[in-house]
RODO-2510 file (C-alpha; in nm, 4 decimals, decimal comma):
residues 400
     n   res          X          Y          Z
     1     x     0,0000     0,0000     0,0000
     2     x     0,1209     0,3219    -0,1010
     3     x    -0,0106     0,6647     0,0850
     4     x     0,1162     1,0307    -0,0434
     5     x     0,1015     1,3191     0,1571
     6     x     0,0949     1,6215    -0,0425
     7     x     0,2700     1,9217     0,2139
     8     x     0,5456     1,8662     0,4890
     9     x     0,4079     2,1306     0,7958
    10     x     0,2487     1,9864     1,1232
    11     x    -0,0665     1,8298     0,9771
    12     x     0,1435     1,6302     0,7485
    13     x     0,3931     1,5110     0,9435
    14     x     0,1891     1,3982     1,2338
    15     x    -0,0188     1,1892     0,9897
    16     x     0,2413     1,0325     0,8683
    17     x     0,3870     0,9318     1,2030
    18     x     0,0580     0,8174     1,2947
    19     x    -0,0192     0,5924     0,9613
    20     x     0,3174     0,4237     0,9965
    21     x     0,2844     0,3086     1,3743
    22     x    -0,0477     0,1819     1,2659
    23     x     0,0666     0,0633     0,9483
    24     x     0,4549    -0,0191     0,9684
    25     x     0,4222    -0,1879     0,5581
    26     x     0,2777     0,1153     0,4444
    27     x     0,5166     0,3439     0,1818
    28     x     0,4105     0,7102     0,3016
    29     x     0,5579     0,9652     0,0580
    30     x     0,5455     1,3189     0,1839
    31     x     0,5569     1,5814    -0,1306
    32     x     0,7365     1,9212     0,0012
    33     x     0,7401     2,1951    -0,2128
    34     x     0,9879     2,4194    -0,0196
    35     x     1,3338     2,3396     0,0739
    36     x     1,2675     2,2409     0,4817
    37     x     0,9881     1,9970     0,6249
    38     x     0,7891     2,1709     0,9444
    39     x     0,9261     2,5672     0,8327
    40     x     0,6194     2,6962     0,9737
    41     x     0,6427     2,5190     1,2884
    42     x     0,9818     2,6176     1,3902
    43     x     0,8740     3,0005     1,3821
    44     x     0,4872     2,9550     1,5080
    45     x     0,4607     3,1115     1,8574
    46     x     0,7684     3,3345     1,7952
    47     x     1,0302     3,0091     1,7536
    48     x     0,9032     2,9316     2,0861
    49     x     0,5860     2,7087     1,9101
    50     x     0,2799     2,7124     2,0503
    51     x     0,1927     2,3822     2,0495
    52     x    -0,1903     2,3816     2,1869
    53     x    -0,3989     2,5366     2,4427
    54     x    -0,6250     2,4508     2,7295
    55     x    -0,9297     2,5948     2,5926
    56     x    -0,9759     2,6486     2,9880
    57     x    -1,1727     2,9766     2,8711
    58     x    -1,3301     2,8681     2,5813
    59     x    -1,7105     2,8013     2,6613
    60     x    -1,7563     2,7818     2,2197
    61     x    -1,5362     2,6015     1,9970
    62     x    -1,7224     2,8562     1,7949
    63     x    -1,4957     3,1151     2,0096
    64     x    -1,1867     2,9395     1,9203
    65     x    -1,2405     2,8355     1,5707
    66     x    -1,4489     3,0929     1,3763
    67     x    -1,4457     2,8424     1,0853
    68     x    -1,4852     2,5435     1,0905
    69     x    -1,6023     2,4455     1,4925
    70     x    -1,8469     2,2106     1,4130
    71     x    -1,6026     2,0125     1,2496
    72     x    -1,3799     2,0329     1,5259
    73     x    -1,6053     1,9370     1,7572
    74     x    -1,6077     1,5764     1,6185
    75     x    -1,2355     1,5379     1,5931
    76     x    -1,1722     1,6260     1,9364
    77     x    -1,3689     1,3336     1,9934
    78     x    -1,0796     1,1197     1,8531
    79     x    -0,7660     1,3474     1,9346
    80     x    -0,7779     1,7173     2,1391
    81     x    -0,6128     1,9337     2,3712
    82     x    -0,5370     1,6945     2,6321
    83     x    -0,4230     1,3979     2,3579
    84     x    -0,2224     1,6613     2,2222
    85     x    -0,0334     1,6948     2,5193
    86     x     0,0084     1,3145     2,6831
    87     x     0,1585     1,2486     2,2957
    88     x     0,4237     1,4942     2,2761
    89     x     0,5087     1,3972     2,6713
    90     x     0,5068     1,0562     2,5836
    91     x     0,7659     1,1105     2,3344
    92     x     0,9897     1,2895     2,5789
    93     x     0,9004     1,6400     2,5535
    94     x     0,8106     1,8264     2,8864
    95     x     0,5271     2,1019     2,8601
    96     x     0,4368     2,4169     2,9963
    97     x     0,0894     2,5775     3,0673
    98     x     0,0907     2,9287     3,0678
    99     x    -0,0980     3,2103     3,2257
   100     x    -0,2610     3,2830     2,8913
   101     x    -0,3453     2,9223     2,8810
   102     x    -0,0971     2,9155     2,5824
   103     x     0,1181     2,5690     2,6043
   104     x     0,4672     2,5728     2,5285
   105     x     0,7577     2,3164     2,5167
   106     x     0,9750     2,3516     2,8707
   107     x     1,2604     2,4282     2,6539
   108     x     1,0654     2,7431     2,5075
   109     x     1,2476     2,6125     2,1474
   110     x     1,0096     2,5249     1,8605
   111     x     1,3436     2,3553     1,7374
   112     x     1,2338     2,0437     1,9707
   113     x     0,9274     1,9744     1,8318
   114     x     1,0641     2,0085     1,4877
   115     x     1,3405     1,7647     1,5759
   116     x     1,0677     1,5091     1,7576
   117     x     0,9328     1,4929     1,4358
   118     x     1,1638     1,4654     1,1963
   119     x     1,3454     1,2225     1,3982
   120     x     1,0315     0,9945     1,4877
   121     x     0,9691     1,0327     1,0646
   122     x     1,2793     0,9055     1,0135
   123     x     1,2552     0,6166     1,2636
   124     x     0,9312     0,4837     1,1217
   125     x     1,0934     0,5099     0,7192
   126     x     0,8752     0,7940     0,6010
   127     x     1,0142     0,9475     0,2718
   128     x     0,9895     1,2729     0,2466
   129     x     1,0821     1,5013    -0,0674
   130     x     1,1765     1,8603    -0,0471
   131     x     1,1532     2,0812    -0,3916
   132     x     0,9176     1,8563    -0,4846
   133     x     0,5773     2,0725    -0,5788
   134     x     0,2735     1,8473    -0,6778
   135     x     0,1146     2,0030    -1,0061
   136     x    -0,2473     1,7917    -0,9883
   137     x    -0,3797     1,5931    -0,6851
   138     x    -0,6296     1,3923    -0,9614
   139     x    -0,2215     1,3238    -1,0805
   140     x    -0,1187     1,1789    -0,7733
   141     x    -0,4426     0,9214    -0,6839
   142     x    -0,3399     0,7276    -0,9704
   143     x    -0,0427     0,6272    -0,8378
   144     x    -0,1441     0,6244    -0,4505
   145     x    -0,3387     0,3679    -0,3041
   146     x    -0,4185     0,7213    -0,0633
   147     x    -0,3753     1,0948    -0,0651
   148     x    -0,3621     1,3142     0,1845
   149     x    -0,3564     1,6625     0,1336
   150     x    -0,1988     1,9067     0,3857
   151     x    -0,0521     2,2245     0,1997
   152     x    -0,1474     2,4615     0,4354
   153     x    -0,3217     2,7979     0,3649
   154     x    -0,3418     3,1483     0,1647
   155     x    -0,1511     2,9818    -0,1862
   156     x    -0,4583     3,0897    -0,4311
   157     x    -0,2767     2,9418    -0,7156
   158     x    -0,3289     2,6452    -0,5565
   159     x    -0,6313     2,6000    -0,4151
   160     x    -0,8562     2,8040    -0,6636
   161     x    -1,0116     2,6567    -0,9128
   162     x    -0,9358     2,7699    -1,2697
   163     x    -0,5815     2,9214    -1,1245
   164     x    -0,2491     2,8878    -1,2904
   165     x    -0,1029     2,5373    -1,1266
   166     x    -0,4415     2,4572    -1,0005
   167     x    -0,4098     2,1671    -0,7431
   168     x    -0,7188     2,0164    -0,7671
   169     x    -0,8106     2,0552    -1,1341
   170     x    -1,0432     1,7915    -1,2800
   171     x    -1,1423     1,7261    -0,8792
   172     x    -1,4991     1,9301    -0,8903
   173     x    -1,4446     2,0596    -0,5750
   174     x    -1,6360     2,3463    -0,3914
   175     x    -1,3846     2,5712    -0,2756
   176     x    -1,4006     2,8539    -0,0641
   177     x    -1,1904     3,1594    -0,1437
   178     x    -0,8915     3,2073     0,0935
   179     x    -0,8307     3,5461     0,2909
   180     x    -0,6054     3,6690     0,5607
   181     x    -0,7183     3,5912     0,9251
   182     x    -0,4435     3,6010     1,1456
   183     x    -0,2917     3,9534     1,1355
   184     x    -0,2785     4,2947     1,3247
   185     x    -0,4422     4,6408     1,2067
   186     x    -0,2586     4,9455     0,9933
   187     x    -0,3453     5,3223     1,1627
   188     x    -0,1396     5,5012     0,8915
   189     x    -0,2780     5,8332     0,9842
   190     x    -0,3076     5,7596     1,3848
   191     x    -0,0782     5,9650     1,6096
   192     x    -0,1271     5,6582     1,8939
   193     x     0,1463     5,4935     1,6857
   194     x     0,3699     5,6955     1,8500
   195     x     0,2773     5,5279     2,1627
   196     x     0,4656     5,2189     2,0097
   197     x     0,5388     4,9300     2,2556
   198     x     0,2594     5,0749     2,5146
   199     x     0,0459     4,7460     2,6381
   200     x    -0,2903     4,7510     2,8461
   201     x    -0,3637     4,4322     2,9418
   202     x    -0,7675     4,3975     2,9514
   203     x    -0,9529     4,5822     2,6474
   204     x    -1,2681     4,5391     2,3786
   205     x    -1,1748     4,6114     2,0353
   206     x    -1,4374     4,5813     1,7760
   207     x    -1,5293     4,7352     1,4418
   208     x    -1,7682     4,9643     1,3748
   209     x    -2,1290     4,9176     1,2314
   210     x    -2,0608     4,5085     1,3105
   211     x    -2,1198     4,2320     1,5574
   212     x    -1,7167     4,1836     1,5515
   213     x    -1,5591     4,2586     1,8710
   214     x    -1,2960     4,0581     2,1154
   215     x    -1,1200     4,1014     2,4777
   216     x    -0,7799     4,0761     2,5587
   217     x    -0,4299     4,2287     2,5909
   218     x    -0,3267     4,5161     2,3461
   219     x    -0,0244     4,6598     2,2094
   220     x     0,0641     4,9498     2,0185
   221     x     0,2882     4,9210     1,7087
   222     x     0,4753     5,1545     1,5357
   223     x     0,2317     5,0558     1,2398
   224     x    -0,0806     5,0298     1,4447
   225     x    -0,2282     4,7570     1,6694
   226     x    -0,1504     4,4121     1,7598
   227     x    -0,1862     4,2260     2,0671
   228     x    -0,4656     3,9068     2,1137
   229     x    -0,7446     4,1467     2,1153
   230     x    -0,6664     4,2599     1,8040
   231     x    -0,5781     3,9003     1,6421
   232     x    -0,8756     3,7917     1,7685
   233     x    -1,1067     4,0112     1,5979
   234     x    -0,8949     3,9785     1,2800
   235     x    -1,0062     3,6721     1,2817
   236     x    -1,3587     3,6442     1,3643
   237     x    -1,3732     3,9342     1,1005
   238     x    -1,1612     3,7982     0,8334
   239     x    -1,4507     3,7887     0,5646
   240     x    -1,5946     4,1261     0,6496
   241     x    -1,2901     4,2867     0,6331
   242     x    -1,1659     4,1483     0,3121
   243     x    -1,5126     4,2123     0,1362
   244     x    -1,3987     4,5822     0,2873
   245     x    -1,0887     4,6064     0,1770
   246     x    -0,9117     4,6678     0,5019
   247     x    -1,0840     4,9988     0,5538
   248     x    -1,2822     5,0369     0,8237
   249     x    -1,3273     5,2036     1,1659
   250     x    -1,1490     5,0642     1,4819
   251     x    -1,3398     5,1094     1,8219
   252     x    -1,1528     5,0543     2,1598
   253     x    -1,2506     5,0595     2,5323
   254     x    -0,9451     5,0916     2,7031
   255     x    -1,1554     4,9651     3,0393
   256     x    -1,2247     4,6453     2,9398
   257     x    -1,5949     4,5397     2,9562
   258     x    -1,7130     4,8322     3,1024
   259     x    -1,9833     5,0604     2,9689
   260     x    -2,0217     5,4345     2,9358
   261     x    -2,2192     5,4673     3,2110
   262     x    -1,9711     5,2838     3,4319
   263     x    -1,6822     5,4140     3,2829
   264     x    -1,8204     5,8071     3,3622
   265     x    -1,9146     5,6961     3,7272
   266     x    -1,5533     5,6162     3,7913
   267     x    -1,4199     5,9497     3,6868
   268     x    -1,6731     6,1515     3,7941
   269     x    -1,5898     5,9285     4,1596
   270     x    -1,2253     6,0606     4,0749
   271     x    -1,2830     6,4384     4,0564
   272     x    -1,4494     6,4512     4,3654
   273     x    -1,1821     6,2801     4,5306
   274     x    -0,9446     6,4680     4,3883
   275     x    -1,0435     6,8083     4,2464
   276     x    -0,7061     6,9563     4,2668
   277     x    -0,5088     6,7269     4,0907
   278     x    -0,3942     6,7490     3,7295
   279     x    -0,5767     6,5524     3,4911
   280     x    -0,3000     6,4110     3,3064
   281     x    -0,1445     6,3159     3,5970
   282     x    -0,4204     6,0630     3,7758
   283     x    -0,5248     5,7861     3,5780
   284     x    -0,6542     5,4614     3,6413
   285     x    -0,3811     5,2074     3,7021
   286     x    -0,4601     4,9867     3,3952
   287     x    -0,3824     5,2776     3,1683
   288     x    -0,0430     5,3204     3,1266
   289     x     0,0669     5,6729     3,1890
   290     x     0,1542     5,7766     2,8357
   291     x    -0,1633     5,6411     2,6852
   292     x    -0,3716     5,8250     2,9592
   293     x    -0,1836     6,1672     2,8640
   294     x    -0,2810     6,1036     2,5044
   295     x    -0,6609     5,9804     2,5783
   296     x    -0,6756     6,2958     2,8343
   297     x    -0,5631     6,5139     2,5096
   298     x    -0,7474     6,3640     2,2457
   299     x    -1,0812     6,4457     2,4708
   300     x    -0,9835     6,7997     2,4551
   301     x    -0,8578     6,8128     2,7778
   302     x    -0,5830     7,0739     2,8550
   303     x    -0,2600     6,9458     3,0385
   304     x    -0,2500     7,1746     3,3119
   305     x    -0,6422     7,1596     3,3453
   306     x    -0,7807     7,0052     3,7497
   307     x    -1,0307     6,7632     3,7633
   308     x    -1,2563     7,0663     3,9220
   309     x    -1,1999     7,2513     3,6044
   310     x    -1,2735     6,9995     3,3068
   311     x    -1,6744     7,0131     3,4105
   312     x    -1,9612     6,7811     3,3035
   313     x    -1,8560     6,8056     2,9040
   314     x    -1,5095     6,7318     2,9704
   315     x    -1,6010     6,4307     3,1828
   316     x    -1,8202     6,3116     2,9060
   317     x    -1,5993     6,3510     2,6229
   318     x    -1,3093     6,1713     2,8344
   319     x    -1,5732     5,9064     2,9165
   320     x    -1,6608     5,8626     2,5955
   321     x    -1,2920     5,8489     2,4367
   322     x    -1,2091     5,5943     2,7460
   323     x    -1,5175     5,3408     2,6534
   324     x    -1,5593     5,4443     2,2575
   325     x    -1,2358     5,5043     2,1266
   326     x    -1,2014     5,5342     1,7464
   327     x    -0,9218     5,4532     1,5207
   328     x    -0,9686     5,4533     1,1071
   329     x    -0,8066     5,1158     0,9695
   330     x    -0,6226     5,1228     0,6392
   331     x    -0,4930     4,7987     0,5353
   332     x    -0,3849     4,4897     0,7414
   333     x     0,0289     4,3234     0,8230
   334     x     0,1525     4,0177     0,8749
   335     x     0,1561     3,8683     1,2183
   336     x     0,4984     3,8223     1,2908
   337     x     0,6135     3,5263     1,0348
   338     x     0,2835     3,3607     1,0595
   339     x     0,0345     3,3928     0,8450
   340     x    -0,3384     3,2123     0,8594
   341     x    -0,5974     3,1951     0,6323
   342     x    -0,9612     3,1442     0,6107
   343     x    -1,0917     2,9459     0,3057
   344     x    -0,9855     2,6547     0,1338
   345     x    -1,1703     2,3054     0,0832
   346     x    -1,4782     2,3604     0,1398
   347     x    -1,6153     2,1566     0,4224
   348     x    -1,8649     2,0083     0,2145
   349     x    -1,6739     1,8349     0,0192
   350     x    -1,5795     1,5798     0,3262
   351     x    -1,6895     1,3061     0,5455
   352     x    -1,6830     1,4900     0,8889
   353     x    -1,5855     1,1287     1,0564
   354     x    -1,2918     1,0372     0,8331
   355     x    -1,2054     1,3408     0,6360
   356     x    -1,2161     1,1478     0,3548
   357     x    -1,3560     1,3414     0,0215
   358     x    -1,7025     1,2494    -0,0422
   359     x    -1,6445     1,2618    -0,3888
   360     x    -1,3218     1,0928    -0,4437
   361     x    -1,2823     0,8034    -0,2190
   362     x    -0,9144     0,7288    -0,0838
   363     x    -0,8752     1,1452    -0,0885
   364     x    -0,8438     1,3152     0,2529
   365     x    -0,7262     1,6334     0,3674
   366     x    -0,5931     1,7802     0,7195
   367     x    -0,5164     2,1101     0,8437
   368     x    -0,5291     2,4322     0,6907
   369     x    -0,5895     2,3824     0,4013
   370     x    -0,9526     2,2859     0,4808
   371     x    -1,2064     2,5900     0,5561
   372     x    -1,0851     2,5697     0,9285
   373     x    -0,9039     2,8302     1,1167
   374     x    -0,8462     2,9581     1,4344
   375     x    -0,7042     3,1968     1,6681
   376     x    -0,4226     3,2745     1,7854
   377     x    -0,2796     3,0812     2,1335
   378     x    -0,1967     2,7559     1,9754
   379     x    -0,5624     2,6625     1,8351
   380     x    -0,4084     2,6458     1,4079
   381     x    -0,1524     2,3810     1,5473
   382     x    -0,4195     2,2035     1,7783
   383     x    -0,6411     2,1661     1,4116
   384     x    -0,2966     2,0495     1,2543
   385     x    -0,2604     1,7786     1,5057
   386     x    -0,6050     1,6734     1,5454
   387     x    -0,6654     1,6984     1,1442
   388     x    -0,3715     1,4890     1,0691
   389     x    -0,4240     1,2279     1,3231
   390     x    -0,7846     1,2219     1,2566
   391     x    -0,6742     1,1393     0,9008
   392     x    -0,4140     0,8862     0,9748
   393     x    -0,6655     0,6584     1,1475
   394     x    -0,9595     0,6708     0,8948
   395     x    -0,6584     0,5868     0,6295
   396     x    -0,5517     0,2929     0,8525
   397     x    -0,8841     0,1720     0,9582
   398     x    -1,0376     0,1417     0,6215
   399     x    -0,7272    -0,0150     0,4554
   400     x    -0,7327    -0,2567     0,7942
***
């Protein structure tokens, strides 16, 4: 029995590990097209990798995967979170659990996971081919007994239909177009920018006129915003944002949850306490001091002006910038090296307990190049894993 595996990241890989310890006979043939197996691995998570999560605060695999939960949902019932990590301990490297619920290798070094890998690939007799590009998937079945397809996301030559080097020509596959998902937000004409490397650790960004919004950390970049918050609601709003054009309006609250009401409570609670004092200079310990000092003047607020001077308008407008501030988005950047899509193979297309095409029996696919994606804190890897293993046993069971 022959088995190809069309892509060399973490999806692929880990189903080929898994089909040859189930199937030691088996010839598995993993297609590269770049020059290094696992490339995207060894920089995920900032070369640290972020292997999973503990989805400890995710109520909704909708939350975590924006596309593609329901799917997820049944393979977790075969391989998750906590499989995820009794493997890789199992093979001898330690984990970490984060604060952020983020889950590391001990060794912070994505290098270890890439070497696990490659050496447990070579162990089991898995070929794999680098520079090797696969031109036609329809190709490849004829000479595979099995093909798996794991080439990742956002390469519209390959995964669009009717593209130069179309992959799945002659396939009739519904296919869903791929857009960014994963990536921070442009403020080209934003003075905050010069606020660069400024964090506030609990806000609610969302975008204007929309349903869009997400909680977390922030930071402020010398292009715009990043931070989770702010990857997060790229990603839930990764259609809506391409159909936009990466113009659109940016709202903040810099306090979190709160509302307007609450918000203009606490400071008029503040200038009664202390009338005397200078604006600028009392601010609410989540707000870093130079952020406050540019809220405080972007409510029209003068420097040297006491909280007994700024009156009810000033309190409102300062309320109002605190709980409702707004920032005009032009045009998105990478995340880092990482980049995730949304789109692909079109969920329809497969059998949601095998993830074998309904179509075109003895074709499967695994990881991102499927209409799955997720956010950021380890849940794109977690899919990889769970994808590929998923994919390893149907392969294995049906040829057993």
């Amino acid at each position: 029995m022959k088995t190809a595996i069309i892509g060399a990241g973490a999806a692929g890989c880990f189903c080929a590990i898994e089909l040859k310890r189930r199937l030691p006979d088996v010839v598995v043939d993993i297609y590269e097209a770049g020059n290094k197996p696992l490339a995207k691995v060894a920089i995920t998570g900032g070369g640290r990798c972020n292997l999973t999560n503990s989805f400890e605060e995710i109520d909704n695999l909708k939350e975590a995967y924006p596309r593609g939960d329901k799917l997820m949902r049944r393979v977790f019932s075969t391989f998750d979170n906590r499989d995820t990590w009794e493997w890789f301990e199992n093979e001898g490297v330690k984990l970490v659990l984060q604060d952020d619920h983020c889950v590391f290798p001990a060794s912070q070094d994505a290098t270890r996971i890439v070497n696990l890998l490659m050496t447990r690939m070579r162990q089991l007799g898995v070929n794999i081919l680098t520079r090797h590009k696969v031109d036609s998937v329809k190709s490849l079945m004829e000479e595979y007994d099995s093909v798996v397809v794991t080439t990742g996301g956002y390469n519209p030559r390959n995964i669009i239909p009717g593209s130069t080097g179309d992959l799945f020509e002659g396939l009739d596959l519904e296919i869903v177009p791929p857009v960014p998902s994963l990536f921070t937000f442009n403020l080209p004409t934003s003075p905050v920018r010069d606020l660069m490397g400024t964090v506030v650790d609990n806000v609610t960004a969302s975008l204007a006129g929309t349903r869009f919004k997400a909680s977390g950390p922030l930071l402020i970049t010398h292009w715009g915003m990043s931070g989770p918050a702010i990857l997060k609601l790229s990603s839930y709003a990764a259609r809506h944002l391409a159909e936009v054009r990466y113009d659109s309006t940016l709202l903040v609250n810099w306090c979190g949850e709160d509302n307007l009401d609450s918000v203009r409570s606490a400071l008029q609670k503040n200038a009664v306490k202390n009338p005397l004092k200078l604006v600028v200079n009392s601010h609410p310990e989540y707000i870093p001091s130079r952020l406050w000092s540019y809220l405080v003047t972007k409510s029209k607020i003068r420097e040297d002006a006491r909280w007994a001077e700024i009156g009810p308008k000033g309190l409102n407008r300062l309320a109002e910038t605190l709980s409702n501030d707004s920032y005009h988005i032009k045009g998105q950047s990478r995340f880092k090296e990482e980049f995730v899509t949304c789109g692909g193979v079109s969920l329809t297309n497969i059998n949601y307990n095998t993830l074998e095409c309904v179509k075109h029996p003895g074709l499967y696919f695994a990881g991102e190049v499927l209409d799955i994606d997720g956010i950021t804190g380890g849940f794109n890897l977690q899919a990889a894993w769970s994808t590929g293993y998923l994919a390893a046993l149907s392969i294995a069971g049906k040829t057993g």
